[in-house]
C-alpha positions as CSV (number, residue, x, y, z in Angstrom):
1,X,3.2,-22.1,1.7
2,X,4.9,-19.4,0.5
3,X,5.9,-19.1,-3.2
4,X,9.2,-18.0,-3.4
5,X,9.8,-19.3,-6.7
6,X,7.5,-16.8,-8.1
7,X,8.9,-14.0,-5.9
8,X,12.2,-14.7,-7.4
9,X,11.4,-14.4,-10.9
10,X,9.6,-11.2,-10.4
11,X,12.6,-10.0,-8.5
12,X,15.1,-10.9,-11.2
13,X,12.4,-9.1,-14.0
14,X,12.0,-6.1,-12.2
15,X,16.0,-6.2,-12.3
16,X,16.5,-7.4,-16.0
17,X,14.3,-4.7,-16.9
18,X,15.6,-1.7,-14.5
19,X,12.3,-1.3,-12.4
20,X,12.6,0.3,-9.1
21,X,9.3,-1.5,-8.2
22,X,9.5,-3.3,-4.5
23,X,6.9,-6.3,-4.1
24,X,4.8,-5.8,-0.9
25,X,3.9,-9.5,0.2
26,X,0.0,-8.8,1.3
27,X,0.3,-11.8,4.3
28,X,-3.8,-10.8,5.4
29,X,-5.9,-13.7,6.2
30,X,-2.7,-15.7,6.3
31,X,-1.5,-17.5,8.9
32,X,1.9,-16.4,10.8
33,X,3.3,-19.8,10.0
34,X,3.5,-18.5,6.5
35,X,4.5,-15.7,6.9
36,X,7.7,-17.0,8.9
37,X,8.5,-18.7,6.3
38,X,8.3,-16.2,3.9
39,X,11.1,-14.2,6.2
40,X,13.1,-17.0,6.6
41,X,13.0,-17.1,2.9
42,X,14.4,-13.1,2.8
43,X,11.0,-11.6,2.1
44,X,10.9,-8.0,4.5
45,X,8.1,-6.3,3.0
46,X,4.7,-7.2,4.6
47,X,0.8,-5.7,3.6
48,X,-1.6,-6.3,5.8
49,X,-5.8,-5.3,5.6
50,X,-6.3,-4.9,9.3
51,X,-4.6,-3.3,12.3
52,X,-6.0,-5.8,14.7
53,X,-5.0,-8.9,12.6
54,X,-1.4,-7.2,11.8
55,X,-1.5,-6.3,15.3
56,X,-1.7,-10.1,16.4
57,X,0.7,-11.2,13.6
58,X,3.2,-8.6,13.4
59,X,3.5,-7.2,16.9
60,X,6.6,-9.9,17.9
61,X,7.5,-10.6,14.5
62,X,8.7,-7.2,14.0
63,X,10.4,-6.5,17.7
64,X,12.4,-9.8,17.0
65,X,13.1,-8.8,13.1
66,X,13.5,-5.0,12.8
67,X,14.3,-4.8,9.5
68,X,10.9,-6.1,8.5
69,X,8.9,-3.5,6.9
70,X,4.7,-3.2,7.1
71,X,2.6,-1.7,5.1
72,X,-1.6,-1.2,5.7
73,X,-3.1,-1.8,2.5
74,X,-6.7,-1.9,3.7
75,X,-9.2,0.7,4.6
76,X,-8.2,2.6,8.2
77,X,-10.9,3.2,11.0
78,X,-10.7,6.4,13.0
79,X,-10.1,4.8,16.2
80,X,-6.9,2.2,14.8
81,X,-5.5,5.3,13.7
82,X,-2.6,5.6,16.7
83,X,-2.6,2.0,17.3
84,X,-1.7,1.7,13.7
85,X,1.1,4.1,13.5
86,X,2.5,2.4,16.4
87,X,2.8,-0.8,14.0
88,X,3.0,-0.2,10.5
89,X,5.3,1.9,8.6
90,X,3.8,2.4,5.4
91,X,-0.3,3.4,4.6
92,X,-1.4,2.8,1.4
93,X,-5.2,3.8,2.1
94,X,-5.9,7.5,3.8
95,X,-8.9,7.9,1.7
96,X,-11.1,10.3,3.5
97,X,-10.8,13.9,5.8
98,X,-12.0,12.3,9.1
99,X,-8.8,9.8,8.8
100,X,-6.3,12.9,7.9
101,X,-7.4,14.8,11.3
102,X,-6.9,11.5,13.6
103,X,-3.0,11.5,11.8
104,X,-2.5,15.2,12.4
105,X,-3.4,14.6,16.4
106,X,-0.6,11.8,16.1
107,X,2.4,14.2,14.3
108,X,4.7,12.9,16.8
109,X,4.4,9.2,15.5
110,X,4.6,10.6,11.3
111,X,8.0,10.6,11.6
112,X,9.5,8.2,8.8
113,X,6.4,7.3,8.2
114,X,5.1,7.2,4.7
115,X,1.9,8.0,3.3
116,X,-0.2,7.2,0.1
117,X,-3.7,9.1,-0.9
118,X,-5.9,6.5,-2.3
119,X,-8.0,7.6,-5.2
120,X,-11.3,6.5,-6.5
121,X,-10.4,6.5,-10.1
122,X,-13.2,4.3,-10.8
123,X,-15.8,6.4,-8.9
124,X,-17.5,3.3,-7.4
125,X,-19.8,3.5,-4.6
126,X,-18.3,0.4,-2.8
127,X,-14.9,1.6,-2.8
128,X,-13.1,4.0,-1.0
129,X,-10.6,7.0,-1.8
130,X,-11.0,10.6,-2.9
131,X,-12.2,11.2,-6.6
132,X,-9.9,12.4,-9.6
133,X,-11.1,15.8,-9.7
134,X,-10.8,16.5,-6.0
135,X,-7.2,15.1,-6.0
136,X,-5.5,18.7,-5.6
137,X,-7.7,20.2,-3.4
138,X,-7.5,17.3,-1.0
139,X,-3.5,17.5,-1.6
140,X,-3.5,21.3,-0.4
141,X,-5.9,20.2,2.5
142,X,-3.3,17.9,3.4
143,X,-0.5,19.8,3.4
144,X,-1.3,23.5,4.9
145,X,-4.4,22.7,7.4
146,X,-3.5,19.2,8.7
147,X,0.6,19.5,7.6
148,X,1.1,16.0,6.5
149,X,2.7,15.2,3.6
150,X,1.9,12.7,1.1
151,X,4.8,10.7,-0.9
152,X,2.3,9.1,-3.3
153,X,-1.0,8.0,-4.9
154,X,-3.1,4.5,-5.1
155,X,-5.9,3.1,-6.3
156,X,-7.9,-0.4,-6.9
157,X,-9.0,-0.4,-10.3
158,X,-12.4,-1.3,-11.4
159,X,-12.6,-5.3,-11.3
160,X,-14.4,-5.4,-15.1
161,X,-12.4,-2.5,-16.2
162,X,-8.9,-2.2,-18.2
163,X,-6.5,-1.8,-15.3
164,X,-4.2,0.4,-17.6
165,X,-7.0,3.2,-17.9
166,X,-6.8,3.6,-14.3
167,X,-3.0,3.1,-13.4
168,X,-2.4,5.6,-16.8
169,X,-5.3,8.2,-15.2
170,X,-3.0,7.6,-11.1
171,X,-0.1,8.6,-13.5
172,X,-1.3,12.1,-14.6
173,X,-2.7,13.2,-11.2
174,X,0.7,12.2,-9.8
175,X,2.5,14.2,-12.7
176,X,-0.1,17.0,-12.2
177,X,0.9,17.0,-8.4
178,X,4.3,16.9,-8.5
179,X,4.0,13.2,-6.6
180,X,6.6,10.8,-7.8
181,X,5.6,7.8,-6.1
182,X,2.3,5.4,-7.1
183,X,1.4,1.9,-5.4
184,X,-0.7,0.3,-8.0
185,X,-0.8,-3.7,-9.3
186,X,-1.9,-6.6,-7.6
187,X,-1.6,-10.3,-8.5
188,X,-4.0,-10.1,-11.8
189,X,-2.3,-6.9,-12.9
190,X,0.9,-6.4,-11.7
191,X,2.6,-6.7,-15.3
192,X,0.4,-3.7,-16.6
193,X,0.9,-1.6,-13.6
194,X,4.9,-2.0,-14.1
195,X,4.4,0.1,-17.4
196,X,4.4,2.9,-15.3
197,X,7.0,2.5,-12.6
198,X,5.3,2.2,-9.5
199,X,7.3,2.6,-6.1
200,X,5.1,-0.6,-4.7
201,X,3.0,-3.5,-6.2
202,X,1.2,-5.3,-3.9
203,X,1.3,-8.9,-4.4
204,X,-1.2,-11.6,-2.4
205,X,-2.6,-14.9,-4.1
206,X,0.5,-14.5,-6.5
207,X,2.6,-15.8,-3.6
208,X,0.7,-16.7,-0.8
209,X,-2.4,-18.6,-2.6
210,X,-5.9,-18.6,-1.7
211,X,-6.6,-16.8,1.2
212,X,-8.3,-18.6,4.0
């Protein structure tokens, strides 16, 4: 079941207190029943882990509700890469060269599509996304050899480390970068990411419960 009661009053924060912030509802490993719900409710911003599972979910949904918006907020395999930009409309998660060159063969499909860079801020081994330090090179990569752009910056910060180091460090390399836009905050840290006016905070357990 989906809580709109607790969508609501992070809505009606995010106005009291002048933040831009949208909430992205991550529906993965939910069932579509919920989800239904949750747009019957008024929700139209969807996140969603994997293309085949969005794919299955989504693929109806969206020709029946077109103002529905879906984002991929998981890690993207080579080979999803046009089936995914057939389906979702925001990607929080290019993370890696071999995922920029399969956009670049799909230019055609970029259009009004938005993209974020994920970065490793916590330069963990079991996560994905460019390090810190590699941020601007990766940027000018992405911009004169493969000619995408990039509207923002995310990252997953560290489970046993203060969230705000890592949102405050997504900050600066935006700033250094000239990027305006960060998707940053999930269900356990939303309130700290809102500190530094994100364009997206994604927002699962928060609203949908435990995932199956």
């Amino acid at each position: 079941m989906f809580n709109i009661k607790k969508f609501n009053e992070i809505n009606d924060f995010l106005k009291k207190t002048s933040n831009t912030a949208k909430i992205i509802a991550i529906s993965k490993n939910h069932p579509i029943g919920s989800i239904k719900e949750a747009i019957q409710l008024g929700v139209k911003i969807f996140g969603e882990n994997r293309v085949q599972e969005a794919k299955e979910k989504f693929l109806i949904i969206k020709q029946n509700n077109p103002q529905i918006e879906l984002h991929l907020t998981g890690p993207l395999q080579s080979n999803k890469v046009k089936m995914a930009l057939s389906l979702f409309d925001v990607f929080h998660t290019l993370d890696r060269e071999k995922i920029a060159k399969e956009f670049s063969k799909h230019k055609d499909m970029l259009t009004n599509k938005k993209i974020f860079l994920q970065i490793n801020t916590g330069k963990e081994n079991t996560k994905s996304g460019i390090f810190p330090e590699h941020t601007k090179d990766f940027l000018f990569f992405l911009k004169n050899e493969m000619k995408i752009s990039i509207n923002g910056l995310m990252c997953i910060p560290p489970i046993d480390e203060d969230p705000t180091y890592h949102f405050k460090k997504l900050r600066s390399l935006a700033n250094e970068n000239n990027i305006s836009e960060l998707s940053i905050g999930m269900s356990d840290d939303y309130e700290k990411a809102l500190q530094f006016n994100p364009t997206y905070i994604r927002l699962g357990t928060i609203l949908f419960g435990k995932r199956n």
